[in-house]
C-alpha positions as CSV (number, residue, x, y, z in Angstrom):
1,X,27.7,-6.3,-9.7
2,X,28.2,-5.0,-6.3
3,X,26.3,-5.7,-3.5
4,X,26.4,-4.0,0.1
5,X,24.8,-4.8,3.3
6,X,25.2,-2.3,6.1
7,X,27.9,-2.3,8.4
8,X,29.7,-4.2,5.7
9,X,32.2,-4.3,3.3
10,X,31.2,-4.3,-0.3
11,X,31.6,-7.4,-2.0
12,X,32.7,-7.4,-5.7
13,X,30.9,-9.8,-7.8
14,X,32.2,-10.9,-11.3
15,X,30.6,-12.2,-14.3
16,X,32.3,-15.8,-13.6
17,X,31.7,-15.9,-10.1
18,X,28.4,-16.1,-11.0
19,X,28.0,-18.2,-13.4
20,X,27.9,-21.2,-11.1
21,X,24.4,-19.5,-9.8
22,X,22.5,-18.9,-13.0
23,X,20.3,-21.6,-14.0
24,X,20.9,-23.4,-16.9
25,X,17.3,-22.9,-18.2
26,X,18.2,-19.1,-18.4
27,X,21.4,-19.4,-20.5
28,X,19.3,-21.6,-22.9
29,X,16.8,-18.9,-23.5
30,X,19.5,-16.1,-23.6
31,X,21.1,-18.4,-26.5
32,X,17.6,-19.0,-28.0
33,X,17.0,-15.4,-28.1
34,X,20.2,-14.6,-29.6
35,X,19.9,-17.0,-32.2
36,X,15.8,-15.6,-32.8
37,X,17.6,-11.9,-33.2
38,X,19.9,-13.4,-35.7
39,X,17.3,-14.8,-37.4
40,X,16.1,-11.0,-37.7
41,X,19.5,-9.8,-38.8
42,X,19.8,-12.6,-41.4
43,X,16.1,-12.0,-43.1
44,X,14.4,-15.1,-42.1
45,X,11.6,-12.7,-40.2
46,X,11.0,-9.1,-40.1
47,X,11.7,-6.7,-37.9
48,X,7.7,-6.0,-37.2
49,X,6.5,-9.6,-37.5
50,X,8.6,-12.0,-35.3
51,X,8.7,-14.0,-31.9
52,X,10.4,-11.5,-30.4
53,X,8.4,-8.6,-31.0
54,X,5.1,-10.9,-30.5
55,X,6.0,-12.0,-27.3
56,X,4.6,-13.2,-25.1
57,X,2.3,-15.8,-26.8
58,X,-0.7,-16.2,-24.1
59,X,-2.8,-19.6,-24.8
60,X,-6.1,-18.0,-26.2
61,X,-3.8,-16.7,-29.2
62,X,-1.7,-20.0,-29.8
63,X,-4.6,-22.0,-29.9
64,X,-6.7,-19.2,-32.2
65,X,-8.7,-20.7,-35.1
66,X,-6.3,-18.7,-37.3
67,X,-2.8,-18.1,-37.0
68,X,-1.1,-15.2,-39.1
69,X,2.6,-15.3,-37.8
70,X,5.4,-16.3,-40.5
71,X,7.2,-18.9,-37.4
72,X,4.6,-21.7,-36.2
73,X,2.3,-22.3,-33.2
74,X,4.9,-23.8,-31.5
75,X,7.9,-21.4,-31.7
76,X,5.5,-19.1,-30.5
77,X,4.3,-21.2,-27.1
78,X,7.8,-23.0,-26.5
79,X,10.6,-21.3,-27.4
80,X,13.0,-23.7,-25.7
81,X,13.0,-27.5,-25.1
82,X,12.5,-27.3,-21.4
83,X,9.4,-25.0,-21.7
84,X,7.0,-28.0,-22.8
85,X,7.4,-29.3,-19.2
86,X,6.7,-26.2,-17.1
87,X,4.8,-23.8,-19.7
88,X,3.6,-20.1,-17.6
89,X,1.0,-19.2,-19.7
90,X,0.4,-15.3,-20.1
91,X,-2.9,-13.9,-19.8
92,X,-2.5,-11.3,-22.7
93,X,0.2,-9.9,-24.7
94,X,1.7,-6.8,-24.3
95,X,-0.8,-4.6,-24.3
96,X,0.7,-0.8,-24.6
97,X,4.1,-2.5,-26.3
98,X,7.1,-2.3,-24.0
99,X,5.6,0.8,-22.2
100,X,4.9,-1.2,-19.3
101,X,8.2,-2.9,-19.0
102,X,9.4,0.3,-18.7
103,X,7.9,1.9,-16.1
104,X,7.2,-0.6,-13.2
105,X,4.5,0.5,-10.5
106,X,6.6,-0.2,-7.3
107,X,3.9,0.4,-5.5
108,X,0.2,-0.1,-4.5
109,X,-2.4,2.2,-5.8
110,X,-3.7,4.0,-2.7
111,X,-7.3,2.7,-1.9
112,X,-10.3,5.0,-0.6
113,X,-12.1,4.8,1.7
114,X,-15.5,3.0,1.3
115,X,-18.7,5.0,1.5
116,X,-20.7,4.6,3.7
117,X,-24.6,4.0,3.0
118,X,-27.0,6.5,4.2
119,X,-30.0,4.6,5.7
């Protein structure tokens, strides 16, 4: 990772120099995902049907009447320890797949301008 400033010289960052900066929270849930892919690799869900490819989980699906997933409710709404105590709920799930993880919007839809009324 390299990052510049202007009027700077660039500073080379390395994968241990910044491990003392990355949360411990996130190397739990790169482990847990590792071990959820390996879970894929080894069989014990399919490649269509699995946290993974059903995430994210938002609360009106978790808490649904009926629940058709081969992992349980609460795989699904914490996948880590630490996520019981400070849960972000989702409002939906993906809705067009990974499409929109793809392509960001870095930017603000251009409004128009308002009509006015004829009297």
């Amino acid at each position: 990772l390299m990052i510049r400033q202007q009027a700077t010289p660039p500073l080379l960052l390395t994968c241990s120099s910044l491990l003392p900066y990355l949360p411990r929270s996130f190397c739990e849930a790169m482990i847990k995902i590792r071990k959820e892919i390996a879970d894929i690799e080894s069989g014990h869900y399919s490649r269509d049907n699995n946290p993974l490819v059903n995430a994210p989980h938002p609360a009106a699906v978790v808490l649904a009447e009926t629940w058709d997933k081969p992992y349980s409710r609460e795989t699904a709404a914490f996948p880590a320890p630490w996520v019981m105590q400070a849960k972000f709920w989702p409002t939906t799930s993906r809705v067009d797949n990974v499409y929109g993880d793809r392509h960001l919007v870095t930017k603000l839809q251009e409004q128009q301008e308002p009509v006015a009324a004829h009297a």
